[in-house]
N, C-alpha and C positions, 0 to 999 in steps of 0.2 A: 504493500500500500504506500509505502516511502517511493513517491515516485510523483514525475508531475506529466501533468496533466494536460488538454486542453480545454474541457469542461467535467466538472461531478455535476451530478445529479443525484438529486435526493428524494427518496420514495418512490414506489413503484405505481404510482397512479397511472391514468391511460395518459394524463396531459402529458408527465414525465418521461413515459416509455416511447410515446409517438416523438418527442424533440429528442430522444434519446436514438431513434432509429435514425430517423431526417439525418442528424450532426453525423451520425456513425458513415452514411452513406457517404455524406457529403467531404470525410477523409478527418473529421475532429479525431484526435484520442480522446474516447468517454471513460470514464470511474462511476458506475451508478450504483449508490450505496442504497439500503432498505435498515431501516432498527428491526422489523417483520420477518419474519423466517417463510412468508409467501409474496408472491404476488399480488399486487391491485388497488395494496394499498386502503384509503375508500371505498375504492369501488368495488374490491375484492368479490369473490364468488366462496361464499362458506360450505363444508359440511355440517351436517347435525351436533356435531358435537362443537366445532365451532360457533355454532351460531346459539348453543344453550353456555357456554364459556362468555359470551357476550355479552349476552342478553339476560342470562337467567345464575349468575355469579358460579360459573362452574357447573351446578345443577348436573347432572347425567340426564338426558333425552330418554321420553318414555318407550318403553320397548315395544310399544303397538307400532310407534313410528318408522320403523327398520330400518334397513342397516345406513351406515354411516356415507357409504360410496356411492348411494343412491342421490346424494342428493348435492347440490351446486346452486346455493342459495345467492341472489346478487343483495349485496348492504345495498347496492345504489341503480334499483333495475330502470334501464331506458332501453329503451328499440331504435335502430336504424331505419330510416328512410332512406328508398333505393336511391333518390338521386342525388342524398346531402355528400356534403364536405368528406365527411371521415371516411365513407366508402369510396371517394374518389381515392383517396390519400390512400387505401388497403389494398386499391388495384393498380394504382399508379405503381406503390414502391412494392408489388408482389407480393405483401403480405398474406391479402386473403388465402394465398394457398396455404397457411396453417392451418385456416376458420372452415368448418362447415355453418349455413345458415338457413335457417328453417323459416318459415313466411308466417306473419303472425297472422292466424284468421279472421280479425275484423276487428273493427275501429267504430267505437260508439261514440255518442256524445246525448246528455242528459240536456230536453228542453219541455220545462213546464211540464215536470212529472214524470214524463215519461222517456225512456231511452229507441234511441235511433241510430242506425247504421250509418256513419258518413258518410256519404258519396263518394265515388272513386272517378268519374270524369264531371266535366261541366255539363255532360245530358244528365247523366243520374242527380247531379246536383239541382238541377231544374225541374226535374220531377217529384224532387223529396219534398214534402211537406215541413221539413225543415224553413223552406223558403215560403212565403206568403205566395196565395195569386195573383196579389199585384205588384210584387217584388219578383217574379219571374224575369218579363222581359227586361227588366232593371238590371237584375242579375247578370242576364246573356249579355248585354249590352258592356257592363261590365268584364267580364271573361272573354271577349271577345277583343277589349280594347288592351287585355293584357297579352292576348295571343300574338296579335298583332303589331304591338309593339315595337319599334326599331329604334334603338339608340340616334342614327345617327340620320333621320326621317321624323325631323317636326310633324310632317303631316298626319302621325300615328301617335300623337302627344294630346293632341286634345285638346290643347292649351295646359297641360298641366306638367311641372316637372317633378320626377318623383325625388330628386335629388333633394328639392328645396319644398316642396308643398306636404304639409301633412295627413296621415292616413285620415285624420277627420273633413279634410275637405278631399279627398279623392270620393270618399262616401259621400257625400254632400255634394259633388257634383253628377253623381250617378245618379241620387236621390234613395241612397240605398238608410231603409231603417235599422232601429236596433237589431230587430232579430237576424235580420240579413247581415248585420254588420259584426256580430258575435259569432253566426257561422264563419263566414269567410277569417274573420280574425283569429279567431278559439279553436276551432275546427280544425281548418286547414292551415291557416298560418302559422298554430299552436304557440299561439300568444299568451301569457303569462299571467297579463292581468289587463287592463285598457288605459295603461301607460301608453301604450305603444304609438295610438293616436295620435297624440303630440310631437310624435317625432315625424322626421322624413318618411316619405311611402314609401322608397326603393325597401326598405328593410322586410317589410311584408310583404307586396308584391312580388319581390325575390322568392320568397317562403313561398305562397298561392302557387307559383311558377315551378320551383322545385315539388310542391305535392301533386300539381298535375301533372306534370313529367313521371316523375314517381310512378303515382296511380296510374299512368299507360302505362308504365311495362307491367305492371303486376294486373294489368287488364289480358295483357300479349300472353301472359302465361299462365292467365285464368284462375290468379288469385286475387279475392275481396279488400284483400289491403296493398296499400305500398308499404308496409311495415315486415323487417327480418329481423331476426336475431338469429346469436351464433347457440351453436348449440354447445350445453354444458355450461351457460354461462358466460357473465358477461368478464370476468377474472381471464379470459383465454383470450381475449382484446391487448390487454397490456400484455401479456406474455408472448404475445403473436409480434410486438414490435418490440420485445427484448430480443428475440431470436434472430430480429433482423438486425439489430445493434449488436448481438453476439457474432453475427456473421461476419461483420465488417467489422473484426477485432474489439469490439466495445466489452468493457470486466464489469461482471456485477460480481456485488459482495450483498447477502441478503442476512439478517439476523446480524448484524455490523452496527452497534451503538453507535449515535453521533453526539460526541459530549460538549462538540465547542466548532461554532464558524468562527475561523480564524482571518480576522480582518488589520488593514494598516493600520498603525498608533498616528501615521502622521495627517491618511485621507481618508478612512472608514474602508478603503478598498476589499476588496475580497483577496485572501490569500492563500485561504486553503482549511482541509477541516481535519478536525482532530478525533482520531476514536482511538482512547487508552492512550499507550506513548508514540503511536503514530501519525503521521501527518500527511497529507497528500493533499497534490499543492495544483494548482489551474488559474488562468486567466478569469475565469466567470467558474458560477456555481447559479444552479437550478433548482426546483425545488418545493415542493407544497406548504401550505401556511403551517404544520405543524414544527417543520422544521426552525420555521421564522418567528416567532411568537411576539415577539416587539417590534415586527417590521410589517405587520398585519393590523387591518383593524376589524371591527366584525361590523356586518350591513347588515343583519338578520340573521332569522332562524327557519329550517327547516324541518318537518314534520316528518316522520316518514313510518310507517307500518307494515309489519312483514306476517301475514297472515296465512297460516295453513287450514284446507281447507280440504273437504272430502267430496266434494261433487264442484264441477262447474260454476260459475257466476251466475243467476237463473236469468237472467235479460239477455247475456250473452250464448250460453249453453254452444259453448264450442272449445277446443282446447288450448286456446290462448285469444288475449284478445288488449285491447284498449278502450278506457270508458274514460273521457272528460267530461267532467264538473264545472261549465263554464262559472266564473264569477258571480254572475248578474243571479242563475239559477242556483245558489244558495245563499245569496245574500250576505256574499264575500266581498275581498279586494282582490284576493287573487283565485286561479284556477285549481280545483283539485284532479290529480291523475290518478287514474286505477289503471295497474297492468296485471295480467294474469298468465300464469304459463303453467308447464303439466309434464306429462313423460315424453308428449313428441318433442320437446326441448332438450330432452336429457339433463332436468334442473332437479326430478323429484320420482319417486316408483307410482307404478300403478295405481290410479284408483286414489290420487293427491291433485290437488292442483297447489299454487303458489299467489296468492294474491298480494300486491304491494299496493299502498296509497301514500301519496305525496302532494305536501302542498309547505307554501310559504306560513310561519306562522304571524297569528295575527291579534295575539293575547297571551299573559304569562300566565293562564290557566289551565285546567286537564289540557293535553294533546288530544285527548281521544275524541272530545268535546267538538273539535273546529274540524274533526275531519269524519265525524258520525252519519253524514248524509252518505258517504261514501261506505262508511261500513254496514250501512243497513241495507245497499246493493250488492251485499258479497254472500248472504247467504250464512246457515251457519257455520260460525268458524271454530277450526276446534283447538288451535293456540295461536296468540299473537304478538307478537314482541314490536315495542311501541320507541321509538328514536326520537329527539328532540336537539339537535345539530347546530352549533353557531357557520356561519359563515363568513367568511371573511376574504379580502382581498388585499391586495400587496398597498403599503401609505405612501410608493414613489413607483416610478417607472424601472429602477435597477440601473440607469446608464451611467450614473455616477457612480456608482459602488460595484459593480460587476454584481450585481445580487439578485438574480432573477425570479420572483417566485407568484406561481401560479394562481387560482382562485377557486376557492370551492367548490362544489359541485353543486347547481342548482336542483329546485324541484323537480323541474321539466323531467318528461318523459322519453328526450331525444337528445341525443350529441351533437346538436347546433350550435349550443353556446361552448361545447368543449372544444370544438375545433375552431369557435373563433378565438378562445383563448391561446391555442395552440399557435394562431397563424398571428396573434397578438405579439406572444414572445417570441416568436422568430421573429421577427420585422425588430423589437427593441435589440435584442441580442447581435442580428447582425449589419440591422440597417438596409435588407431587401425583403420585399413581400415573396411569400412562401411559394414558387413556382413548382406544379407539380409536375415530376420529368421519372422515365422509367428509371430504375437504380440500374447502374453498371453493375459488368458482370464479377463476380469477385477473380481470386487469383487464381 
């Protein structure tokens, strides 16, 4: 470990293992250390006896629940969308050939009591009663002017720039209402809370775009969602882009104390980090808010619920799926996410499913409390281990200090915002946006 470096990275989260693949490829010498004796970090993928060591102080798992290999529980479960970010990034640097990925069967969303199938194109979305019938041609009207679209062709603009106009007057000039305006936001844009309106449109129109993209291929291959995940869990994500950082010479050391970032006396710089009486030394250092604990601050908290469950979701009654809680329809600020998966995932045995719920919190009261509308859709449940999470994010950008470190893991039920953090710190770290290019061949 007495050795230097050109980047450490610390913990094995997926943010860490993907700039830890990226650097490896791009010819850095990596050192990626873990205090954990596994991968993920976060986001880890537990067994049974893992996840009662967690959750339940050691506790030993009841023995109806069986055996321990059966099961690959995520602390932090989201699904990929076929056309985002991070699946570019899996096939780009030939990752995915680690991953097998299984298609999740459907994608709900709770409106005014009752639960409904998302739509997978802009017909199906025109038919669903999700949409009013005089919010129909509105709609088309809408989805049309995003199809059409051209950068670099005023004439497909409308008058409006997405660059500079916000999602509440892109709505407003369609003449699109609430409900219309919570589908397309919640739904498909998988918008977090109705922040979002205030900001520029590109950011969700982007979204809208990437889901119908999405939802055609998983139309082309005659599945109800655009939604995959890998199977066994979401822990085989970060370990998929160690192995490509182990390929291109990158060392990890896992179950490796970190007792000290060692920085200048004279500039705060980063110099190197210390476990026991060794030192290993680099230009920068990486690395999640655990590591950093005075160079974080916290923005919130996170909900999150891991519930086992012996039959299906009953709204859903399929082997895995996704149910959003818009905002408005429980009388929140933000969105709650239910995801569900079972033994076609390779997460859980026979005759189990897995349900998680997620949301921002929004009171220093029960958990259980703010995310109850969710659990009264799952059915009964027969244990459920309940998380209450700070989050936090880095108090400087790192370019002074060489100290780069990532940001927690949100509610959301998708890898958008991981991989905007990811293409975040690559841009601080090297001063270029993240270009995706196939990796060369090794030696």
């Amino acid at each position: 470990m007495d050795e230097e470096y050109d980047v450490i990275i610390l913990g094995t989260g997926l943010t860490e293992c993907m700039l830890s693949g990226i650097l490896a490829v791009e010819g850095k010498k990596v050192l990626h250390m873990d205090r954990n004796d596994f991968y993920g970090g976060e986001c880890a993928s537990l067994n049974l006896t893992q996840l009662y060591q967690r959750f339940r102080n050691g506790a030993a798992p009841p023995e109806e629940l069986g055996r321990d290999r059966d099961y690959n529980i995520d602390l932090i479960p989201k699904f990929l969308m076929e056309g985002e970010g991070l699946v570019k990034v899996l096939v780009y640097t030939d990752v995915i050939r680690y991953l097998e990925f299984n298609a999740i069967a459907t994608s709900m969303v709770l409106c005014q009591g009752s639960i409904y199938k998302v739509p997978s194109t802009a017909a199906e979305a025109l038919s669903s009663s999700l949409v009013g019938l005089l919010q129909k041609p509105r709609a088309r009207t809408f989805f049309n002017f995003l199809k059409n679209w051209k950068e670099d062709d005023p004439k497909t603009h409308e008058g409006l720039d997405l660059n500079r106009d916000t999602m509440a007057k892109v709505y407003s000039s369609f003449s699109l209402n609430e409900d219309t305006q919570e589908f397309i936001g919640h739904a498909m844009a998988l918008q977090l809370d109705d922040k979002y309106k205030a900001r520029p449109a590109r950011e969700t129109c982007d979204r809208v775009i990437m889901y119908a993209n999405s939802a055609a291929r998983a139309m082309e291959g005659k599945r109800d969602s655009p939604y995959i995940y890998p199977l066994f869990g979401l822990g085989d994500l970060p370990q998929a882009f160690a192995r490509l950082s182990a390929v291109y010479a990158g060392t990890f050391m896992l179950n490796t104390p970190v007792d000290e970032i060692v920085c200048s006396k004279d500039d705060g710089s980063f110099v190197g980090v210390r476990s026991g009486d060794q030192v290993a030394k680099a230009k920068i250092v990486i690395g999640d808010p655990s590591y950093f604990t005075s160079s974080v601050r916290k923005i919130g908290r996170v909900i999150r619920a891991i519930c086992l469950l012996r039959s299906p979701i009953p709204s859903a009654k399929a082997d895995s799926a996704q149910i959003i809680l818009p905002q408005r329809q429980t009388g929140r600020e933000h969105d709650i996410y239910i995801t569900c998966l079972s033994e076609a995932q390779k997460i859980c045995p026979k005759g189990c499913w897995i349900a998680s719920v997620s949301t921002i919190a929004e009171t220093s009261g029960d958990p259980k409390n703010e995310i109850a509308a969710a659990l009264k859709l799952l059915g009964p449940i027969e244990q459920i281990f309940v998380s209450d999470s700070d989050v936090f994010e880095p108090v400087s950008d790192g370019t002074k200090t060489n100290v780069f470190i990532s940001r927690s893991y949100d509610a959301t039920s998708h890898f958008e915002t991981v991989y905007e953090d990811v293409k975040d710190l690559y841009y601080r770290i090297t001063g270029k946006d993240l270009v995706l290019q196939k990796r060369p061949p090794t030696a």
